[in-house]
C-alpha positions as CSV (number, residue, x, y, z in Angstrom):
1,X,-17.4,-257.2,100.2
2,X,-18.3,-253.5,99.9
3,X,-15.6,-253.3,97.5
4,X,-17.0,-255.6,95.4
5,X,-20.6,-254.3,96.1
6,X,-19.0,-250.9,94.9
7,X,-17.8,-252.3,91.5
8,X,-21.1,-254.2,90.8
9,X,-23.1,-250.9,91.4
10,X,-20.4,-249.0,89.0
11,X,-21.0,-251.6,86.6
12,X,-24.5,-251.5,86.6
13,X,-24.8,-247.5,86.2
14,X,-22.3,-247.9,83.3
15,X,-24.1,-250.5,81.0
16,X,-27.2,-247.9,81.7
17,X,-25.3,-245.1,80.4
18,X,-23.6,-247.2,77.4
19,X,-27.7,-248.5,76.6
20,X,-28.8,-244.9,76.9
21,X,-26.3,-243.3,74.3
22,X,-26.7,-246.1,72.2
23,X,-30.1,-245.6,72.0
24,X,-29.7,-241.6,71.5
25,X,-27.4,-242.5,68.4
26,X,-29.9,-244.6,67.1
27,X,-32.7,-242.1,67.2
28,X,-30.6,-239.4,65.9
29,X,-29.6,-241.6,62.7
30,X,-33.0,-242.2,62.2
31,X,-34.6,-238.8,62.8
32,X,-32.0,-236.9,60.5
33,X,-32.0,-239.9,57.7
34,X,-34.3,-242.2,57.7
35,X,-38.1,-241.1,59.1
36,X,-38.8,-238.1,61.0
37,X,-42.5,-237.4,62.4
38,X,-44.9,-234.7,61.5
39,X,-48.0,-233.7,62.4
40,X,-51.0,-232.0,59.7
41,X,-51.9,-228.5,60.9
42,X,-54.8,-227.3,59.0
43,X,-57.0,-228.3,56.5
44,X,-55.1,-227.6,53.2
45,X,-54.9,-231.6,52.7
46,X,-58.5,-232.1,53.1
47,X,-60.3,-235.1,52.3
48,X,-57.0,-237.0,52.3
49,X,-55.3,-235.5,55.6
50,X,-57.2,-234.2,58.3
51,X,-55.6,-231.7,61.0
52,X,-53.9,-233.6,64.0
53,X,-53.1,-236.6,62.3
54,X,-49.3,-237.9,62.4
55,X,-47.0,-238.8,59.9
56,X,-43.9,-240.6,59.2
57,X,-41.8,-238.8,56.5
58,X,-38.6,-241.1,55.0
59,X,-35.7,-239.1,53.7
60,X,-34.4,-241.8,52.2
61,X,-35.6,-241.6,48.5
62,X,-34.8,-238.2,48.3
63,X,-31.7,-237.5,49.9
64,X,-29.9,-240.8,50.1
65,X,-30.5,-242.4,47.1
66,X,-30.9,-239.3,45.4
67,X,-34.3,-240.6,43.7
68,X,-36.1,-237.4,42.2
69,X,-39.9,-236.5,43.0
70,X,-42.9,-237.9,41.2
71,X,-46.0,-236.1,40.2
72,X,-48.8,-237.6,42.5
73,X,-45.9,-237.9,45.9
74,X,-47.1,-235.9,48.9
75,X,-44.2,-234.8,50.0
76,X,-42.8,-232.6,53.5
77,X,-40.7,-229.8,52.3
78,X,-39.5,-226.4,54.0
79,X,-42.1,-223.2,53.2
80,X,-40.3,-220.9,50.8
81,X,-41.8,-218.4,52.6
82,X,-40.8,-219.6,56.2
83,X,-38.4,-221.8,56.0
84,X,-38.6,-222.9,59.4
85,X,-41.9,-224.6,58.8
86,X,-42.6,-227.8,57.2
87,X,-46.0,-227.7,54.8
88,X,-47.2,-231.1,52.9
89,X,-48.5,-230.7,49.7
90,X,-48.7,-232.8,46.6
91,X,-46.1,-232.8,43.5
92,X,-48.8,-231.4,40.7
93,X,-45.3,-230.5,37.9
94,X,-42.1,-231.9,37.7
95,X,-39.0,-229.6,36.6
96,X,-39.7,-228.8,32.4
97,X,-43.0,-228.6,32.1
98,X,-45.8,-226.1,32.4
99,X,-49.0,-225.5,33.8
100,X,-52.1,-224.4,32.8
101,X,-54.7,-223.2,34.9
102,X,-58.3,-223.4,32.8
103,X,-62.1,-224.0,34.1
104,X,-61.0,-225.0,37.1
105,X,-59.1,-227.9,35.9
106,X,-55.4,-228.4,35.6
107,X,-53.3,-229.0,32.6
108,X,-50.0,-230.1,32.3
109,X,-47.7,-229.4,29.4
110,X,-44.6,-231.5,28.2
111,X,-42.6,-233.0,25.7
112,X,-44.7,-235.8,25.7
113,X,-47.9,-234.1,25.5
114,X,-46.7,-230.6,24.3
115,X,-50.3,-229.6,23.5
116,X,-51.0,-230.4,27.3
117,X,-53.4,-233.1,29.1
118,X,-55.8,-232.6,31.9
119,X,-54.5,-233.9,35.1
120,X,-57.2,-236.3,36.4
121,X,-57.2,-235.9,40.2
122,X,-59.5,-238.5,41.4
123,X,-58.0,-237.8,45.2
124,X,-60.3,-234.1,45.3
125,X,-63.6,-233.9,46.3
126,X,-66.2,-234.1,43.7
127,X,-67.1,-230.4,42.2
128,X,-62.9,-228.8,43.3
129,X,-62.1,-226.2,40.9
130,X,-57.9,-225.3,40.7
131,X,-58.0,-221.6,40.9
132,X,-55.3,-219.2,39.7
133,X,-53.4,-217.0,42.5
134,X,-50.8,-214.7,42.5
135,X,-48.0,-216.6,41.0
136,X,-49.8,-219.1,38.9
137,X,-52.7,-217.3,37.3
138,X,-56.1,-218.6,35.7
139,X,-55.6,-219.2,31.4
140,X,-51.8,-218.2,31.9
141,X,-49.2,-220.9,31.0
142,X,-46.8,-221.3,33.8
143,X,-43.1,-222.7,33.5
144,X,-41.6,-224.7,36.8
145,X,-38.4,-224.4,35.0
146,X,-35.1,-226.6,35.0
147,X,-35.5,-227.7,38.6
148,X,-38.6,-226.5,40.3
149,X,-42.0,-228.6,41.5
150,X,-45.1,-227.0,41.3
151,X,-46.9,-228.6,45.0
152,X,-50.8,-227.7,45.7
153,X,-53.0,-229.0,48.4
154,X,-55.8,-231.1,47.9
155,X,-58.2,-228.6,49.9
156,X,-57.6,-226.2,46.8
157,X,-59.9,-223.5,48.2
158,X,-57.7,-223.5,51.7
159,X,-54.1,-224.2,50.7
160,X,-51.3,-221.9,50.5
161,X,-49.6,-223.6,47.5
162,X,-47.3,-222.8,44.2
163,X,-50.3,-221.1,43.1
164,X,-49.2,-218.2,45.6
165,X,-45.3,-218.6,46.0
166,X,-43.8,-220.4,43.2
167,X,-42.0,-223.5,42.4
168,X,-40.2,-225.4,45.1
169,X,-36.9,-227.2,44.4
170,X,-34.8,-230.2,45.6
171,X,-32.8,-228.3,48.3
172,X,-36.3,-227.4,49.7
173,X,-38.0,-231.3,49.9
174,X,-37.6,-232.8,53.1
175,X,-39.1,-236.2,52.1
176,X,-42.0,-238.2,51.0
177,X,-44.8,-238.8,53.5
178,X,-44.7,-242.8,53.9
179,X,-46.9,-243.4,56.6
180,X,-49.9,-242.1,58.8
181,X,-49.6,-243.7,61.9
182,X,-52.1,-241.6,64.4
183,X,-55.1,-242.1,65.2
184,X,-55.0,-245.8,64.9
185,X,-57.8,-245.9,62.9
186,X,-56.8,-243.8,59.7
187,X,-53.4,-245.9,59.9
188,X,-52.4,-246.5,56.3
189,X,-49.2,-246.5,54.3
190,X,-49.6,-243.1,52.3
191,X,-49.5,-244.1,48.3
192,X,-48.7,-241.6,45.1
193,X,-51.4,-240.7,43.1
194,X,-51.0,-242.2,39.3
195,X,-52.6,-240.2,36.4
């Protein structure tokens, strides 16, 4: 009886422990391949992502089926700068093409339009001007290259962007935000912008 007692209590503790792993292996898979959480700190995304909301960020376009970034994509990628944080940002340039900072306004230049074409970006607030910085200066035509992404935040006046630091490329992109799930009331899946 205590035998058996013995061997039911064994049991028990075991399908625990095989439930438990299980479940560990599927969070791992999913945290380093599918989705992995982050959280907006700061206002650089402003009026579109406010600071404390939570997102879900799939990997999957990106790095499993090897899909490359569209212009209008908020994507999660690692800071040139500090590459142990994550910033979001918006994809502004693709890889061959240039930009052109002018009044405010930006202007995108490629073989399709090689004389350039304003981008329209109905996701700023009303009266945002797109001010040159350090790397990517007012009236100066700026190249992102074979492989790089120009990124800026949508809170132009308080976003640390391509404007300061550069292009970003592929080995830097974490993913493409998918989905804002907290707080429950801003829960939306998170669209591309289309110019």
């Amino acid at each position: 009886m205590i035998i058996r007692l013995l061997r039911s209590v064994v049991t028990f503790f075991f399908e625990i422990a095989e439930t438990a792993i299980l479940a560990i292996l599927i969070f791992l898979a999913l945290y380093l391949f599918l989705v992995r959480p982050h959280q907006i700190r700061g206002d650089s995304m402003l009026p579109n992502f406010r600071n404390g909301e939570y997102l879900l960020t799939e990997m999957v376009s990106y790095n499993l089926l090897k899909k490359e970034p569209q212009r209008g994509e908020v994507v999660v990628f690692r800071s040139p700068e500090q590459p142990n944080l994550d910033f979001i940002k918006r994809i502004i340039a693709l890889p061959n093409e240039k930009v052109k900072l002018e009044n405010g306004k930006v202007f995108i230049i490629n073989q399709e339009h090689p004389e350039g074409f304003l981008l329209e970006e109905d996701y700023l607030e009303e009266g945002t001007a797109t001010e040159g910085r350090r790397t990517i200066k007012d009236g100066e035509v700026f190249s992102t290259g074979d492989s790089g992404y120009v990124v800026m935040g949508d809170n132009r006046e308080r976003s640390s962007d391509s404007r300061e630091w550069g292009v970003i490329g592929n080995e830097s992109m974490i993913g493409k935000v998918w989905l804002r799930y907290w707080p429950p009331e801003a829960v939306a899946l998170i669209k591309p912008a289309f110019y």
